[in-house]
N, C-alpha and C positions, 0 to 999 in steps of 0.2 A: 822796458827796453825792447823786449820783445816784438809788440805793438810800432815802436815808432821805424826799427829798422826795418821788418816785413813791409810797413806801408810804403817806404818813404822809398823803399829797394823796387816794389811793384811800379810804383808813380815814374820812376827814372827808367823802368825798364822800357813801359808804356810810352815815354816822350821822346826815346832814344828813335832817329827817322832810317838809324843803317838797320836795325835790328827791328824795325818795322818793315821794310821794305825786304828784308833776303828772307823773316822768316813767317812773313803773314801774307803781303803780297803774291811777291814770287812762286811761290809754292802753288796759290792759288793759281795764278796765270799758267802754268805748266798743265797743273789739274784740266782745266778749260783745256787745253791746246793739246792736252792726250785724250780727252773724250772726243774731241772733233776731228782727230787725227785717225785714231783707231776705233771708233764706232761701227765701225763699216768693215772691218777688218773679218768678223766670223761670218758676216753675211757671204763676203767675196770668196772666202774657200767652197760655200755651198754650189751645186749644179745649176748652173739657171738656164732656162729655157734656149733650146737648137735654134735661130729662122731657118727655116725650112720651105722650101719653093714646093707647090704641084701644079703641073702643066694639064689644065684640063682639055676634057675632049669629052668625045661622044661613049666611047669606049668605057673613058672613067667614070662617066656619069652614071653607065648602068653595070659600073661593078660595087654593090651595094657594099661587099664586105670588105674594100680596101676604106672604103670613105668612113664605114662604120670604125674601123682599126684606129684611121687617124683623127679622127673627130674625139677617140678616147685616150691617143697620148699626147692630143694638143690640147686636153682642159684647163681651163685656166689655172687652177686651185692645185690639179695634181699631177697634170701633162710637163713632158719635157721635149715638144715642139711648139714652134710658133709657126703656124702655119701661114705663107704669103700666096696667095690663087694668083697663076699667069696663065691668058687665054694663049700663046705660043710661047715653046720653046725660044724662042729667038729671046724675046722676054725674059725667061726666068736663066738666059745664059748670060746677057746685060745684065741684071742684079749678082748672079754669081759675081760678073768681073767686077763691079762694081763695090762689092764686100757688102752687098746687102743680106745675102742670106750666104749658108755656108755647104749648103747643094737643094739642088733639087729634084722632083723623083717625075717621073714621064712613067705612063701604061702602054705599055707595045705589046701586042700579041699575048694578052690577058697576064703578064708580068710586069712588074714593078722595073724600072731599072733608076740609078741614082748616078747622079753627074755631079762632080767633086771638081773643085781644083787647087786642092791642093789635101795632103794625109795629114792632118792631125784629131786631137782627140774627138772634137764634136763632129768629123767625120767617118770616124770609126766605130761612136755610137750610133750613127745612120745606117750606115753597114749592116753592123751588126743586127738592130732592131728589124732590116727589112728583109735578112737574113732568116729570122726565124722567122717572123711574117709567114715567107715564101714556103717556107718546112710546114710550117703546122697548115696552112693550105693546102699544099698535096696531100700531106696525111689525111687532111679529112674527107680531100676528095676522094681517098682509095678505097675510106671506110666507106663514103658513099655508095661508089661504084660497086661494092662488092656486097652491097643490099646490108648492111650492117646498121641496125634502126635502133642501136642501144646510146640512150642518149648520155648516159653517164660517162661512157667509156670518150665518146666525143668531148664531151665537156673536160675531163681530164689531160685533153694534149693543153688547155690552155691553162693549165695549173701548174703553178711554181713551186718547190721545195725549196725550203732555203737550208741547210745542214747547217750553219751556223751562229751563234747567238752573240750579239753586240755587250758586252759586258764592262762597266766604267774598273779602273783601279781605284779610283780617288771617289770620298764624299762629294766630292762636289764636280761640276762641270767643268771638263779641260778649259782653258784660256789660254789664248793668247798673247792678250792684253794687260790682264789682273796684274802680271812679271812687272808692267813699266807704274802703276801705282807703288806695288812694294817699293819698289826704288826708288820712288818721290818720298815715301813716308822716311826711310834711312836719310835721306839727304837732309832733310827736315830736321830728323833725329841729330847727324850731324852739326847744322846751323847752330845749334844746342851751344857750340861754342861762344857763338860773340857772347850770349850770360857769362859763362866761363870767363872769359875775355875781362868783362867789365868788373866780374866779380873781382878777379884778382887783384885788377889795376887801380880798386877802389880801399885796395889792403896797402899799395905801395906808398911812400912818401914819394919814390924821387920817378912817379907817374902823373899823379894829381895831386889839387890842392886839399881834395878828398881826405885822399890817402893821407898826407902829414898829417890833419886832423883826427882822424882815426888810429893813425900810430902814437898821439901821444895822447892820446883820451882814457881815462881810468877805467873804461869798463874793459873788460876781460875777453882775450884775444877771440878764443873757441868759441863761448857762445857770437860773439859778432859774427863770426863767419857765418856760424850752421845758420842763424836766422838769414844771412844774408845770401845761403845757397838754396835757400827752404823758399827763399822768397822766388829768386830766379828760377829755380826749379817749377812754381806754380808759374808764372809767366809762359813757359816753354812749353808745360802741358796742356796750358790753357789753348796755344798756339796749336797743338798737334791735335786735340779734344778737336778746336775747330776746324780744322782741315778735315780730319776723318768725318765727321759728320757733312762737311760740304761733300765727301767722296760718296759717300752713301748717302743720305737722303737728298742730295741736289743731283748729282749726276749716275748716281744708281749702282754705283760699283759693289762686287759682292764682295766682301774679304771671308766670307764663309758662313757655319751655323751661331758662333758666339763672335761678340764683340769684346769680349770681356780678355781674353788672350791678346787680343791684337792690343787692347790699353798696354797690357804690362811689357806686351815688347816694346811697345812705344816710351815708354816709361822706362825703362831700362837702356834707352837708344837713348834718352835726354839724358841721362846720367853721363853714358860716356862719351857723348859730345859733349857737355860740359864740362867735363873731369880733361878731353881732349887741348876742351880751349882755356881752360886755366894750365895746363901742362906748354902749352906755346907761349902763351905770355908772363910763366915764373922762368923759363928757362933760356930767354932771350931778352933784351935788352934794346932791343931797334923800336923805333915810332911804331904806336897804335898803324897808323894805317900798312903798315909792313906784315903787321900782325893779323891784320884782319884778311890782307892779302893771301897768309900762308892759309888760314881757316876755311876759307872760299876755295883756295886752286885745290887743298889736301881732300875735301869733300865733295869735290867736281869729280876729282880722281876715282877717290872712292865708290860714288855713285856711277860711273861710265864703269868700271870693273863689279858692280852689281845687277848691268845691263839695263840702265834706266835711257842709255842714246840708243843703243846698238840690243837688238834680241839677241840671246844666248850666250851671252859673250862672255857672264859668267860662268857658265859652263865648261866654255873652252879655255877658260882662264882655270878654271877648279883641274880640269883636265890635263891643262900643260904645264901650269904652275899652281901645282896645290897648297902648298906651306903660304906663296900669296895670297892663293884667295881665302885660307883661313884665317889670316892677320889680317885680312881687310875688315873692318868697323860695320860699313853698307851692305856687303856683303853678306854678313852674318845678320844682319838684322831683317835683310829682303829675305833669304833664309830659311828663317825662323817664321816669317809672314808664311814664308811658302810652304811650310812642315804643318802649318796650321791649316791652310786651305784644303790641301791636297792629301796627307797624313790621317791617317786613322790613332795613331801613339804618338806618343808625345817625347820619346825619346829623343830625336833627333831637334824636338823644338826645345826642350830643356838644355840639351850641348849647347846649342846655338848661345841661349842666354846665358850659361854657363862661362862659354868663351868671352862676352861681352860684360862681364861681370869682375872677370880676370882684367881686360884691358881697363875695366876705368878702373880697379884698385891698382893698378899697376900706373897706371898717368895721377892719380890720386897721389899715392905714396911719392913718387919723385917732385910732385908740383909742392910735396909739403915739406920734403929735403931742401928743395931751394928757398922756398921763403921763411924756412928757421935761420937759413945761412944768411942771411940778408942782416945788415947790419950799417946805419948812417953814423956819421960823424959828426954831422947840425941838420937841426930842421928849422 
């Protein structure tokens, strides 16, 4: 019996085209449409190169140690100018208007001076760079002037201290990005219900023609089920197995040092979507597609308050309404993903599963209160 319901349960899950398309498709297309969305996302916080105008002249040309200065923070590899050459001012004040560069510097009377129009950041980095510039020039002129031939002490105005040390909190690299995966694999997780869905309505007589068949068949209620949630259950991991392996080895996403944590939340996320979506369809009585309706808008829901549309949103949902975003399903499972990335202990990843453990025995036990209750007149 074993053998004929596991197969026959895989084969119906497999031909079923809703439950292909919301939880093998879809998923995938989102996958795609967040790597090409957010790929570019950690590049664009980094500093990228100033345009930067210099007005040459006769003057500039035999000031070796301005041109030596800027030749070495416009290298390509480690500079943060782009340098544009204008034989006149008048030139390099057209591209200012123009938004071509974002100032440019002129030599007057063996000083630098810089023409802005307008104060924002990449102008105050100009400033500033041309600022000391002009400092450690005099200084070395004075050392000159004052017959000072100590080459060290020279060389030290042009040395930086830094007193402070960059230090990560998290094993692994901040993201950005990683937040709106976790929140695809939950939603996923949730999808978990159309199995639920089918599974129950394949238990009902007055659902399908299934179901009458199954209600009056001599084999024995419990095992039919377990094989038949055992069945749906490999379906769904089969589904979330492939998705995560499309996430990392096709599109590169890091979920961390093991894979092995992120299965079991994933596995614990199909459980209570499916324990979710047999709890809507024992406890209601409206058309399949009504049902399948509530399963989709409840998991949309769920997923936009684990921040899978919106960044952070979980957060300011945790923060304004907490008892919420603890009883959200998606929530708990992005999480959990996240306790694992970021997290050195595991305490806070085991609550997570903890609480998700709780809601499917809790949709469990009520979805098996109603279908003891159940009871036909003819079949």
């Amino acid at each position: 019996m074993f053998g004929n319901i596991y197969c026959k349960r895989i084969l119906v899950s497999v031909r079923n085209k809703g439950t292909l398309i919301w939880t093998w498709i879809f998923p995938l297309m989102m996958a795609t449409l967040f790597y090409f969305a957010f790929s570019g996302l950690q590049e664009a916080e980094l500093l990228k190169t100033i345009p930067t105008g210099i007005v040459t002249s006769e003057e500039y040309e035999n000031d070796t140690a301005l041109q030596t200065t800027l030749s070495a923070v416009s290298d390509p590899e480690e500079g943060f100018l782009k340098l544009h050459t204008y034989n006149t001012k008048e030139e390099a004040a057209d591209a200012l208007t123009n938004g071509e560069i974002d100032g440019f510097i002129t030599l007057e009377d063996s000083s630098p001076r810089l023409f802005v129009s307008k104060n924002e950041l990449n102008q105050t980095i100009l400033k500033g760079f041309l600022d000391q510039y002009v400092q450690t020039k005099h200084a070395v002129v004075s050392l000159l002037e004052k017959g000072n031939s100590d080459v060290s002490q020279i060389l030290s105005l042009f040395q930086t201290k830094t007193w402070t040390e960059e230090l990560s909190l998290s094993k692994n690299v901040p993201s950005e990005t990683v937040n709106y995966f976790f929140a695809l694999l939950a939603m996923v997780c949730m999808y978990g219900g159309f199995q639920g869905l089918d599974s129950v309505s394949y238990l009902q007589a007055n659902l399908s023609s299934l179901g009458i068949r199954r209600t009056i068949s001599p084999a024995k209620r419990f095992p039919m089920v377990f094989f038949d949630l055992l069945a749906a259950l490999t379906v769904h991991m089969a589904c979330m197995l492939f998705l995560l392996a499309y996430l990392v080895f096709i599109l590169g996403v890091d979920f961390g040092a093991s894979l092995l944590p992120v299965i079991v939340t994933c596995l614990f996320g199909s459980f209570l979507g499916m324990s979710f979506g047999s709890f809507v369809t024992a406890i209601s009585r409206a058309k399949e597609g009504v049902k399948v309706a509530v399963i989709i808008s409840v998991s949309l829901a769920c997923s936009f308050g684990a921040g899978m549309m919106v960044s952070g949103i979980n957060y300011k949902i945790a923060k304004t309404f907490p008892v919420l975003a603890w009883l959200n399903p998606a929530a708990r499972i992005s999480d959990a993903l996240y306790c694992l990335y970021y997290y050195d202990g595991y305490s806070q990843y085991f609550l997570n599963l903890g609480i998700l453990a709780a809601m499917t025995l809790l949709f469990s036990v009520i979805t098996a209160f109603f279908l003891r209750r159940q009871r036909y007149e003819s079949i």
